[in-house]
C-alpha positions as CSV (number, residue, x, y, z in Angstrom):
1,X,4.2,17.6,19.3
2,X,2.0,20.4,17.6
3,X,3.9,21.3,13.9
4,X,6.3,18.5,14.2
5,X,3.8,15.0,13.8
6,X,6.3,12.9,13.7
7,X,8.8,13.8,16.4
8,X,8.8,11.3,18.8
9,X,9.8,12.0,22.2
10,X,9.3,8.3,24.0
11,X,9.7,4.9,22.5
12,X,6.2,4.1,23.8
13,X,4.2,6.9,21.5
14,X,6.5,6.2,18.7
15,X,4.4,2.6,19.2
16,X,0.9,3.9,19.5
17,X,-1.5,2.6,17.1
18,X,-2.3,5.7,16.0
19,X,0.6,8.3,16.9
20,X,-0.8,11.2,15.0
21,X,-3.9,13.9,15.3
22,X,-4.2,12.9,11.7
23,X,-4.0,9.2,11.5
24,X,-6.6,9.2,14.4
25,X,-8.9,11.8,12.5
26,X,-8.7,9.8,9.3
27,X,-9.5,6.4,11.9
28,X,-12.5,8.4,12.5
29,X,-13.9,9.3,9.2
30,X,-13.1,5.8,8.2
31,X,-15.1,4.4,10.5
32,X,-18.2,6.6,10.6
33,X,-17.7,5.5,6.2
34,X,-17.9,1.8,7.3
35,X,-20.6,2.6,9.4
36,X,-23.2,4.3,7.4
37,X,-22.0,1.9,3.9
38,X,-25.0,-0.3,4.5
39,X,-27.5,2.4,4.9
40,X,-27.7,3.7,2.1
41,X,-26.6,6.9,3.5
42,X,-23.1,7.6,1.6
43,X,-23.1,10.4,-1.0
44,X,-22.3,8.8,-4.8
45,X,-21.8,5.1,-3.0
46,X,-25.4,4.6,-1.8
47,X,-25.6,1.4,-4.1
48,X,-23.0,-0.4,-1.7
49,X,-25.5,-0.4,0.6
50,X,-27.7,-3.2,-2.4
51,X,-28.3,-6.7,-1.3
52,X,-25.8,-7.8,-4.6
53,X,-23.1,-5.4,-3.5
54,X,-23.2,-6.3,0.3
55,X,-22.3,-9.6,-0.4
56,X,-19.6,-9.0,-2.5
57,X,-18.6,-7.1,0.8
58,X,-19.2,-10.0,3.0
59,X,-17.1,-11.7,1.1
60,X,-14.2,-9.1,1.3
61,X,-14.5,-8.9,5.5
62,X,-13.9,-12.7,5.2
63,X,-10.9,-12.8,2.8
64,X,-9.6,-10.1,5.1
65,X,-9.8,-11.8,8.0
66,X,-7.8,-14.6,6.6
67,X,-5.4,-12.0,4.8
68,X,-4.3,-10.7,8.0
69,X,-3.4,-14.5,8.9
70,X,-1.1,-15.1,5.6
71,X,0.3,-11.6,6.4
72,X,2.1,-12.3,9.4
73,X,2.9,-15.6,8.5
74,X,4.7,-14.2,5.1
75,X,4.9,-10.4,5.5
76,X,5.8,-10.3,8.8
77,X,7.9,-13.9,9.3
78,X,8.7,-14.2,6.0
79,X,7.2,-18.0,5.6
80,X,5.8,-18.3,1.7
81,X,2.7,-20.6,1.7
82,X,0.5,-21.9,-0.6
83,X,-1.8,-23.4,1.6
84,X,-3.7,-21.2,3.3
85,X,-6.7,-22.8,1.7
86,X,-6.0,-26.3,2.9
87,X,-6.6,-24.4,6.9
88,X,-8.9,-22.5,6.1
89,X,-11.2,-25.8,5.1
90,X,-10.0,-27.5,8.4
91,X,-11.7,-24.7,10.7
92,X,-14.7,-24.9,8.3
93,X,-15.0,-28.1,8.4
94,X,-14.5,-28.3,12.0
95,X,-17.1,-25.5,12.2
96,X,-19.7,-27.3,10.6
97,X,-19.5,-30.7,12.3
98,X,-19.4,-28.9,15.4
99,X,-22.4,-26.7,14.3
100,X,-24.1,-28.0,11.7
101,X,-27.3,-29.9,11.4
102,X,-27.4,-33.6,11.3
103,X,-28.9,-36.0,9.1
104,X,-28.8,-39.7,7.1
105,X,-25.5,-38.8,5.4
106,X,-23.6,-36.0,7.3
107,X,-22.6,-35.4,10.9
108,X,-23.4,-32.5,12.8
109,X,-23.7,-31.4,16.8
110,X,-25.6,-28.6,16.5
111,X,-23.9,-26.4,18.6
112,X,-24.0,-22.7,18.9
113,X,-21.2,-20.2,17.6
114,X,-19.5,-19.5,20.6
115,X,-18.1,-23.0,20.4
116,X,-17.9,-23.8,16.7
117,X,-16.3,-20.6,15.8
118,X,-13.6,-20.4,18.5
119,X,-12.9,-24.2,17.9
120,X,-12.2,-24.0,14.2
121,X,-9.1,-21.4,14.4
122,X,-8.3,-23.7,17.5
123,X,-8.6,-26.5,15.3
124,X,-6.4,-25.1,12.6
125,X,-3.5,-23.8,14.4
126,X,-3.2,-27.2,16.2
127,X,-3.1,-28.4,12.4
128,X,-0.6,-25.7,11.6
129,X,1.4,-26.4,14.5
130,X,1.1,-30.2,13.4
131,X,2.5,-29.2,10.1
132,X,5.0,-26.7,11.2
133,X,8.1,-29.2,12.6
134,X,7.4,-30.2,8.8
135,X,7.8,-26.9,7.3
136,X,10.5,-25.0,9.4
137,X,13.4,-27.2,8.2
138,X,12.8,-25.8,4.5
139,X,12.4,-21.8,3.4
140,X,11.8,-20.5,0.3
141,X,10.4,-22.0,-2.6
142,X,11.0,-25.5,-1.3
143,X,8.4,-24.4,1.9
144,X,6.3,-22.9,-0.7
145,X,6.4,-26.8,-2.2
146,X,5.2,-28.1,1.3
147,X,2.6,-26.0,1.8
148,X,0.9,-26.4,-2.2
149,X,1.1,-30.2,-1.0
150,X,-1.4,-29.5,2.2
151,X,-4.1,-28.2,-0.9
152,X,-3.5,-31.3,-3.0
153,X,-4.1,-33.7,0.2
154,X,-7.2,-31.8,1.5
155,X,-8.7,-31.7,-2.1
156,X,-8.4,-35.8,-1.4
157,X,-9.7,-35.6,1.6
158,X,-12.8,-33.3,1.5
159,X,-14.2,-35.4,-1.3
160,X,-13.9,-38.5,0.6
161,X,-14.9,-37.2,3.8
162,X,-18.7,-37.3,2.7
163,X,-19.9,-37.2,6.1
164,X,-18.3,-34.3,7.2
165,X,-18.2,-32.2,3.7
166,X,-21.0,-33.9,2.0
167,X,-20.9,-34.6,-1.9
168,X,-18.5,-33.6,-3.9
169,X,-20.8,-31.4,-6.0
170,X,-23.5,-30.5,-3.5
171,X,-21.6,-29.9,-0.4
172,X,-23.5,-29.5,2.6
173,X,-25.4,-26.3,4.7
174,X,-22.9,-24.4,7.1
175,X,-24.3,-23.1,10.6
176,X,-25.9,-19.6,10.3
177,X,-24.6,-16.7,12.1
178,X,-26.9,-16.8,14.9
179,X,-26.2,-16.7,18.9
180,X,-28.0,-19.0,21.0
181,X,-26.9,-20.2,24.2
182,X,-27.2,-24.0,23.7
183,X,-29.2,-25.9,21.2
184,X,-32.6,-24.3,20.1
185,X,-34.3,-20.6,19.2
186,X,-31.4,-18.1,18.6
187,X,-31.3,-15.1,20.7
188,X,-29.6,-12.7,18.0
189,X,-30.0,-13.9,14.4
190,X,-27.9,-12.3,11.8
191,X,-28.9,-14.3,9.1
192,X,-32.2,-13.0,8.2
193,X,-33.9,-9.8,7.9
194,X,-35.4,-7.6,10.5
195,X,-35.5,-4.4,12.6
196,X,-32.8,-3.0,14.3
197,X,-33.1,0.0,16.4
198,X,-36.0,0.8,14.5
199,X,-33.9,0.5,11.2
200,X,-35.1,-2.1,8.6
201,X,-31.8,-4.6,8.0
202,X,-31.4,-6.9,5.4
203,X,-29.6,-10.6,6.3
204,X,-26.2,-8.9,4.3
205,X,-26.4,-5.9,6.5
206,X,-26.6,-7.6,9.6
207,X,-24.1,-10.0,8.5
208,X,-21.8,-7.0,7.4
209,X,-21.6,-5.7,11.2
210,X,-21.0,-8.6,12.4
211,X,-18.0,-9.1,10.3
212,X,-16.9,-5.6,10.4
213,X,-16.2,-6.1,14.0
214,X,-14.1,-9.0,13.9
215,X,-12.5,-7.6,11.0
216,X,-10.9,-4.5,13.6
217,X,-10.9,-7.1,16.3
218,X,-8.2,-9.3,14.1
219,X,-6.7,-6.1,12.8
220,X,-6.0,-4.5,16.2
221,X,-4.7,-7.8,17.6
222,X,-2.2,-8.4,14.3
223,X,-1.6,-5.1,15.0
224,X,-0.3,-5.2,18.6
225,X,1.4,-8.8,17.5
226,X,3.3,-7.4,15.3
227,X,5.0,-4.6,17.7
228,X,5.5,-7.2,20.7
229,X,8.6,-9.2,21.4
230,X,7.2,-12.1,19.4
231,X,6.7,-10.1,16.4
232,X,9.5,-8.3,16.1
233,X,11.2,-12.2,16.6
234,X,9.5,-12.7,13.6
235,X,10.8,-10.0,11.6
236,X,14.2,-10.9,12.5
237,X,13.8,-14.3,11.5
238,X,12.4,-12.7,8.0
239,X,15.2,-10.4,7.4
240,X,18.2,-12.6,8.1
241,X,17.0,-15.7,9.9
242,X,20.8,-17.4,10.9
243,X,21.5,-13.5,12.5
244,X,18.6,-13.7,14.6
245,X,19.3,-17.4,15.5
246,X,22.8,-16.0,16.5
247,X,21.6,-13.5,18.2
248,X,19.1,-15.6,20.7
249,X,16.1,-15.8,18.6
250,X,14.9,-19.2,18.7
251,X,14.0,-19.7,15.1
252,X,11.9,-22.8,15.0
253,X,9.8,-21.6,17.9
254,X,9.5,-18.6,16.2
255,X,8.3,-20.2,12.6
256,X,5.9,-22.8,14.5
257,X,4.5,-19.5,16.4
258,X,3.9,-17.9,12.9
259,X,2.3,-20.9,11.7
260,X,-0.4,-21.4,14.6
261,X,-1.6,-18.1,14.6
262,X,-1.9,-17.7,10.7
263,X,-3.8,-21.3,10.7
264,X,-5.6,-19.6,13.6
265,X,-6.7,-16.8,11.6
266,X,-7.4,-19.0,8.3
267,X,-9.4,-21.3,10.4
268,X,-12.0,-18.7,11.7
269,X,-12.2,-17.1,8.2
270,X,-12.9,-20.8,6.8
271,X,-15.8,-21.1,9.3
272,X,-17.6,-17.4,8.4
273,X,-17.0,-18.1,4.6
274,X,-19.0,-21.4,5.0
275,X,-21.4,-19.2,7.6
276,X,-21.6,-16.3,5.0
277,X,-22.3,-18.0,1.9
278,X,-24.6,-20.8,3.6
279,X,-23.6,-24.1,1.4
280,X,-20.3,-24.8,-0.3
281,X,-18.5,-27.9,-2.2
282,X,-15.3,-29.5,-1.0
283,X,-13.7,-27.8,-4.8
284,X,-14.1,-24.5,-3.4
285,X,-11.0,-24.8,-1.1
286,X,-8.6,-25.4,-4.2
287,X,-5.3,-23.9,-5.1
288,X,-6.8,-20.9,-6.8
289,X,-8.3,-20.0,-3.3
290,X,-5.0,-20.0,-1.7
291,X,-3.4,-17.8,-4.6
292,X,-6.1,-14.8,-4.3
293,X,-4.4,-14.1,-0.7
294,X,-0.9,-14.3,-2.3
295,X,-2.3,-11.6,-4.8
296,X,-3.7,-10.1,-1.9
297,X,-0.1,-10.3,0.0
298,X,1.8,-8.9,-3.2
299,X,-0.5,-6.2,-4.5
300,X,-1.6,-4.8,-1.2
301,X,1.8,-4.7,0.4
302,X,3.6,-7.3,2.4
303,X,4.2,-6.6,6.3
304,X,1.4,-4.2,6.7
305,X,-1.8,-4.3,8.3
306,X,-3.4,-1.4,5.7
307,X,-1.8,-3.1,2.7
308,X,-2.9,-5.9,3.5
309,X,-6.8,-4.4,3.7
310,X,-6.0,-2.4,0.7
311,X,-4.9,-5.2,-1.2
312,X,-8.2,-7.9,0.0
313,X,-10.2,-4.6,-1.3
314,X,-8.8,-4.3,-4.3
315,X,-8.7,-8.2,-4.9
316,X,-12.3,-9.1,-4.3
317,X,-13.5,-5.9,-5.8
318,X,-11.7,-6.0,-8.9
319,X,-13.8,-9.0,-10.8
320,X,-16.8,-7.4,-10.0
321,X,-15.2,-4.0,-11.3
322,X,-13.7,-5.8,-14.5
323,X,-17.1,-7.0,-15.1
324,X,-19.1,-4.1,-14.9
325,X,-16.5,-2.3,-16.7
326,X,-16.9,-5.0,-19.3
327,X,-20.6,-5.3,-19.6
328,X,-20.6,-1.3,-19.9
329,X,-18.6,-1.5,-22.9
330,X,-20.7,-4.0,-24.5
331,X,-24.1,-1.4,-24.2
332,X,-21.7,1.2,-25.9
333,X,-21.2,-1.0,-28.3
334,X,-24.1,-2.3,-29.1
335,X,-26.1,0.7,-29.0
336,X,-23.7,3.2,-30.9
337,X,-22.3,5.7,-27.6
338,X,-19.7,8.0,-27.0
339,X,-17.1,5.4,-26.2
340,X,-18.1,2.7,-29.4
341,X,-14.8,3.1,-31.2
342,X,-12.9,2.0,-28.2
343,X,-15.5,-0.6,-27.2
344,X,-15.2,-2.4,-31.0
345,X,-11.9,-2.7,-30.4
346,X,-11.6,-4.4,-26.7
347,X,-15.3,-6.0,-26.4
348,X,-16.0,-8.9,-28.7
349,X,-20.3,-9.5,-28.7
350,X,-20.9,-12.1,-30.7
351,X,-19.0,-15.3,-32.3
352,X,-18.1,-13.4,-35.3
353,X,-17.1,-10.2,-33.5
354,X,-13.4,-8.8,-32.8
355,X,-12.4,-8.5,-29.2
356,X,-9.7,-9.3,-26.4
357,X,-12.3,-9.8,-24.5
358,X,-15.8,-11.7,-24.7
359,X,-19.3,-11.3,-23.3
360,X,-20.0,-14.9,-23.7
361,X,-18.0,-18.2,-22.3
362,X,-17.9,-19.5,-26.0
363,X,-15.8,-16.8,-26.9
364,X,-13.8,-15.3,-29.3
365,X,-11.6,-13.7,-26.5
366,X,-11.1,-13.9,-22.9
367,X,-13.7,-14.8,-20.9
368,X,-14.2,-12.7,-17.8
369,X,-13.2,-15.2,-15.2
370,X,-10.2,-15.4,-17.7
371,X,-9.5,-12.0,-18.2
372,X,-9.9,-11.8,-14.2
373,X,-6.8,-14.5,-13.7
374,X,-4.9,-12.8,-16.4
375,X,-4.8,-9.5,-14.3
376,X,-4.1,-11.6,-11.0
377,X,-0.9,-12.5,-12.9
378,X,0.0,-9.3,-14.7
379,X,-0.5,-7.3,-11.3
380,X,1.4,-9.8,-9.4
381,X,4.2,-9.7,-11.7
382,X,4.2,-5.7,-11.7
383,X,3.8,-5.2,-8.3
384,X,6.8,-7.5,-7.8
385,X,8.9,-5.2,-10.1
386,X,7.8,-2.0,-9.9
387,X,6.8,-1.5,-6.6
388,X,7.7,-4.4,-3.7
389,X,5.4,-2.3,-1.1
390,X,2.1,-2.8,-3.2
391,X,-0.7,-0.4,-2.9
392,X,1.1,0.9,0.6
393,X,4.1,1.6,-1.3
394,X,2.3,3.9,-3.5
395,X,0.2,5.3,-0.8
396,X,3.3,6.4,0.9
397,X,5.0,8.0,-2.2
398,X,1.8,10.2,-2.8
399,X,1.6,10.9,1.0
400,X,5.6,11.9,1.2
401,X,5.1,14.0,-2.5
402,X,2.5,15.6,-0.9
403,X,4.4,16.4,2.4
404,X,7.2,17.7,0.8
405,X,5.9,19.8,-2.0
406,X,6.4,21.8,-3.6
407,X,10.4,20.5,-3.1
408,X,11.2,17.2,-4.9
409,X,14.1,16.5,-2.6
């Protein structure tokens, strides 16, 4: 209703996806943004659209994929799990012996994408729901005990599986994203560079489209998950599981549910990463993997589709941030600019230099992959206390401030 948004005179457009002029306006923009990003063609952020920065990007499309799986297994059913990395190396796995190439050591079909990449979500929620009768008799930190198991046993397993992961320090090639009917020439390759529509693309732009669509197609469906019966069975089980139980809600259903569509999601993420990045070790699907989406969880905003975006943006991009940020301060430094005094002070440059934080793995100071996991744990830990919502919890306060001002009531 025109001057009154959010007066809602149905229970259906109360449920829209976007119930406002101005949340579909701002859908808009932020789509023509995503749009242009790789082309070079945004005002003051042109240099996303650089072969370095697109891949950083790439990577950020996958984590979110696999983001919006942990969400509505934790945010949304209130299930805390470690081991989202543990599923996510089953569907890649799964994708690459279904996919990948043959040879002496490894195993490999060769199969096109339309069956490896639908297979290795398949393969992971049947995992999950494998696991599930497992985890739904335990909640809280003793689930969360479970699920860090799952990483430990599929660390074992992906170095021993050599034929399937290859060696533990080489790994082995993943499929490329490329379509092809059966075995043989692609039709549409989107791992290598070309034209498109008479546009010149490099592989990470084409590979950026390609993920930016399943990206909304995951998004939309979480989305629409959440507001049917099933999810709001999982939000009931989240906010006071032996109510809902009471109440009708068959709670282990409900958890096993949550569980095979997260693995779902943390399967096909598992297979793109391994598409994305081309070759990858069995160490890469370690607990540190399985904490970033926790982080991601936390800081973004638990429950929510755009926290959760927010927070796999501000997670992925925040080590490349930190060390640009960091590098910057060691030219001022060095070379005597505006900011010196305060770059003597953070920014160590040599081994007999002062400085929390070092340009060099030697040291003195924090590294910065170390300074990277020490803000992981500081954010976490503020997050936690100051604001439970995350990055959508802030997001709102600004947007109601705004609303209501210039009244603070």
């Amino acid at each position: 209703m025109r001057g009154r948004p959010l007066l809602f005179t149905s229970y259906p457009s109360e449920m829209k996806l976007l119930p406002t002029t101005t949340k579909r306006v701002s859908m808009a923009l932020l789509l023509v943004i995503v749009i242009l990003l790789p082309l070079h063609a945004l005002p003051f952020l042109g240099f996303l659209g650089d072969s370095d920065w697109l891949l950083i990007i790439d990577r950020m499309l996958v984590f979110a994929i696999a983001a919006l799986g942990l969400n509505l297994l934790t945010g949304v059913a209130g299930q805390v799990s470690l081991g989202h990395a543990f599923f996510m190396a089953v569907g890649a796995y799964t994708a690459v012996l279904l996919g990948g190439v043959s040879g002496n050591t490894i195993w490999g079909l060769g199969l096109p994408i339309w069956i490896w990449l639908p297979a290795a979500g398949a393969m992971a929620a049947l995992v999950g729901i494998l696991v599930a009768p497992t985890a739904v008799r335990v909640r809280g930190l003793y689930l969360a005990f479970v699920t860090l198991g799952l990483v430990f046993i599929g660390q074992y397993l992906w170095r021993n599986l050599g034929r399937i992961a290859g060696g533990p320090t080489t790994g082995r090639d993943w499929p490329p994203l490329e379509f092809a009917l059966w075995r043989g020439d692609p039709i549409i390759s989107f791992s290598t560079d070309s034209s498109w529509f008479g546009i010149e693309m490099i592989r990470s732009a084409k590979t950026y489209y390609v993920l930016l669509g399943l990206v909304i197609v995951f998004a939309v469906l979480a989305k629409n998950l959440m507001r049917t019966r099933i999810g709001r069975s999982w939000a009931s089980i989240r906010d006071r599981d032996i109510a809902a139980e009471v109440m009708g809600v068959a709670e282990a259903k409900g958890k096993t549910q949550a569980f095979a569509v997260s693995s779902f999601y943390a399967g096909i993420a598992g297979a793109l990463m391994g598409a994305v990045f081309g070759r990858l070790i069995p160490e890469t699907w370690d607990l540190l993997l399985s904490i970033e989406f926790i982080a991601i969880i936390l800081i973004g905003g638990a429950g929510t589709i755009t926290g959760t975006l927010l927070g796999t943006v501000f997670v992925v991009m925040l080590p490349r941030v930190v060390e640009e940020l960091t590098l910057w301060l060691a030219n001022q430094a060095e070379t005597g600019g505006a900011f010196a005094w305060i770059a003597d002070f953070f920014v160590a440059t040599g081994s007999d230099d002062f400085g929390f934080i070092s340009t060099s793995a030697a040291g003195p100071g924090l590294s910065i992959f170390q300074l990277n996991i020490v803000l992981f744990g500081v954010l976490i830990i503020v997050f936690l206390i100051a604001e439970p919502l995350g990055l959508y919890g802030i997001w709102i306060r600004v947007r109601n401030y705004w609303k209501g001002w210039p009244f603070t009531y």
